[in-house]
C-alpha positions as CSV (number, residue, x, y, z in Angstrom):
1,X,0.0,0.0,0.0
2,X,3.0,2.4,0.3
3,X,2.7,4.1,-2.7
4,X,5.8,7.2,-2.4
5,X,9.3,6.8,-1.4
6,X,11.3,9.4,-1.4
7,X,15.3,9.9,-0.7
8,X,16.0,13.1,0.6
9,X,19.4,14.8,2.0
10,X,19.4,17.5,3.9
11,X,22.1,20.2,2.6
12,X,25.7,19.9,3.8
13,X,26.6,21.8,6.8
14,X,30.0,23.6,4.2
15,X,30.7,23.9,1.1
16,X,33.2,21.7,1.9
17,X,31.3,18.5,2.7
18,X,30.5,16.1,-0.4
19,X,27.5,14.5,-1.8
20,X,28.3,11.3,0.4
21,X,28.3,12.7,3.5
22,X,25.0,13.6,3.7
23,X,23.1,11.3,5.6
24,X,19.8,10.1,3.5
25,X,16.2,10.7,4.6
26,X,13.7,7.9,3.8
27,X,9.8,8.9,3.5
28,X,7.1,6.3,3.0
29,X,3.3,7.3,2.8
30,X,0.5,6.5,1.5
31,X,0.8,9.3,-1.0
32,X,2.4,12.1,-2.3
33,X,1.9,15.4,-3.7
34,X,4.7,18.0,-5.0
35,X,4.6,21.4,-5.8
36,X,7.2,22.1,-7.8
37,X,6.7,26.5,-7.8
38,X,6.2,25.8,-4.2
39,X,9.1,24.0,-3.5
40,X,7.3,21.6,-1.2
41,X,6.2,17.7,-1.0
42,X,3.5,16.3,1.4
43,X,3.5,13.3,2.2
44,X,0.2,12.1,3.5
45,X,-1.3,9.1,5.0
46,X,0.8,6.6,7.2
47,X,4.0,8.7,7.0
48,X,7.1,7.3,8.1
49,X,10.5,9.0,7.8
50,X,13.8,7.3,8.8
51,X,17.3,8.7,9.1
52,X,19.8,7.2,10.7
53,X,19.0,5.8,14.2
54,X,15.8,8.4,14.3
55,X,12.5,7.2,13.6
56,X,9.4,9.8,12.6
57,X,5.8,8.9,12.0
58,X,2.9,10.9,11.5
59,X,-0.4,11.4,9.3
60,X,1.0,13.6,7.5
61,X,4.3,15.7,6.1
62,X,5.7,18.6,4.5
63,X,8.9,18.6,3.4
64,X,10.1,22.6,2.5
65,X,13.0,22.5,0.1
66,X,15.5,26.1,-0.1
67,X,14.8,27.4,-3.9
68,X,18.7,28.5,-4.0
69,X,20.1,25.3,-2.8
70,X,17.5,22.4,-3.4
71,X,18.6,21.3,-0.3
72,X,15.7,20.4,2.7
73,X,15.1,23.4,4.5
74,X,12.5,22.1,7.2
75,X,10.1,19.4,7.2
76,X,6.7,19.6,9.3
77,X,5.2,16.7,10.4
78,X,1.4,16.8,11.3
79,X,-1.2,15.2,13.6
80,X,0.1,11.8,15.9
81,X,3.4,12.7,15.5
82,X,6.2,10.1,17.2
83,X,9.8,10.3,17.1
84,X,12.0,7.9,18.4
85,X,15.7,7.2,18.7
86,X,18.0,5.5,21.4
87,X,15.6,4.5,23.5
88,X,14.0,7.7,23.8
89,X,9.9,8.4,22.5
90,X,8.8,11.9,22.1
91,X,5.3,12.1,21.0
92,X,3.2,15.8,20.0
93,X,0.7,17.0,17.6
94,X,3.2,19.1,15.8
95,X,6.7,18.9,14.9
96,X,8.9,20.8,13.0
97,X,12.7,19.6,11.7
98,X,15.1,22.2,11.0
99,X,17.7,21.0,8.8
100,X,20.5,23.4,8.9
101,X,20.5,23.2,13.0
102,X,19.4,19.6,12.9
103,X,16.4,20.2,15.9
104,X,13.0,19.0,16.4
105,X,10.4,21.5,17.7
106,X,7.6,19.7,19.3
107,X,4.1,21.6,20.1
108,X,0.8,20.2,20.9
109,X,1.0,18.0,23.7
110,X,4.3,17.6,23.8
111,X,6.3,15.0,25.6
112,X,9.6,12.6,26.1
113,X,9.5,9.4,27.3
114,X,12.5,7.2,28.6
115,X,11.5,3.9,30.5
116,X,9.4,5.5,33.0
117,X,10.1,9.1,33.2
118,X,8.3,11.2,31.5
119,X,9.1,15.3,30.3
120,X,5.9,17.6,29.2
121,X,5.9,21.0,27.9
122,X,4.4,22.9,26.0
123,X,7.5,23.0,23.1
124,X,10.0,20.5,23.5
125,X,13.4,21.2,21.8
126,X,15.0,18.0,20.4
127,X,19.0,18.6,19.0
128,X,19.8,15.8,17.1
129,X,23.8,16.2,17.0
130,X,24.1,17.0,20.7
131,X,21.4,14.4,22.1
132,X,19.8,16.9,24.4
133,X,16.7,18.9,24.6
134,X,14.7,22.0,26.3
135,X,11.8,21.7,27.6
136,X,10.0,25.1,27.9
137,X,6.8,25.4,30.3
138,X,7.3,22.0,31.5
139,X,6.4,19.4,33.8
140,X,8.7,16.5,35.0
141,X,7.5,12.8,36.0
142,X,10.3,10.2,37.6
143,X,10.6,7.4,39.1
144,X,12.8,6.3,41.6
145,X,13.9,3.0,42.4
146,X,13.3,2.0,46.3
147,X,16.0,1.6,48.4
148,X,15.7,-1.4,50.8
149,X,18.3,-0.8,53.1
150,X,16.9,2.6,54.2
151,X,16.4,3.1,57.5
152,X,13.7,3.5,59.3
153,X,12.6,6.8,61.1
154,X,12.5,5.6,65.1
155,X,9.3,5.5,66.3
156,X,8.5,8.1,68.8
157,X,5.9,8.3,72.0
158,X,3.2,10.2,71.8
159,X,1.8,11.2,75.3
């Protein structure tokens, strides 16, 4: 049923980096639609894009291209959006992938989850090259594991 594949490369970092270094980008969907004046393809319908160890599915997405460069601008992905890599899920409405600074803005319910922690905010930064992320407006959820050899508090008289 997947009826577009699509390779995509973001553009190099330099000048000086080559066509091989880029890292391919892998969309599968449903279907596709391009927009050639535009400079734009949407991808819509059981949308799946891979790169490298990173994972992104959503109903639908738009990839922007740069009209000077032909290069991947941004790509927005819209509505059940779920990205995953290492280990790590983040999951929002919206989410936006900025190329040149290789980050993930997430929006709309926002969140991270790693085993059973869990990050919320309303806009959840992801940085791809440095593994790290903000969390703006947010709310944090762990758990810690018990510790059995913890004392207990003595147990006092009450009069």
């Amino acid at each position: 049923m997947i009826a577009a594949v699509c390779l995509l490369a973001p553009p190099a970092a330099s000048d000086a980096l080559e066509k091989g270094d880029r890292e391919p980008m892998v969309v599968t969907s449903a279907r596709m639609e391009a927009d050639e004046l535009g400079n734009t393809v949407t991808f819509v319908g059981d949308v799946t894009l891979k790169k490298e160890t990173m994972t992104l599915t959503s109903d639908n997405l738009i990839v922007f291209y740069d009209p000077a460069s032909k290069g991947v601008r941004e790509i927005e992905a819209l509505g059940s959006v779920v990205v995953r890599k290492d280990g790590r899920v983040a999951l929002a409405d919206k989410a936006v992938y900025y190329s040149k600074d290789e980050k993930i803005v997430l929006t709309g319910e926002a969140r991270i989850i790693e085993n059973e922690n869990q990050l919320r905010g309303e806009r959840i930064t992801l940085f791809m090259r440095d593994d790290r992320s903000i969390v703006e407006s947010g709310k944090v959820l762990f758990y810690q594991d018990k510790q059995e050899n913890r004392q207990k508090p003595a147990a006092r008289k009450i009069k």
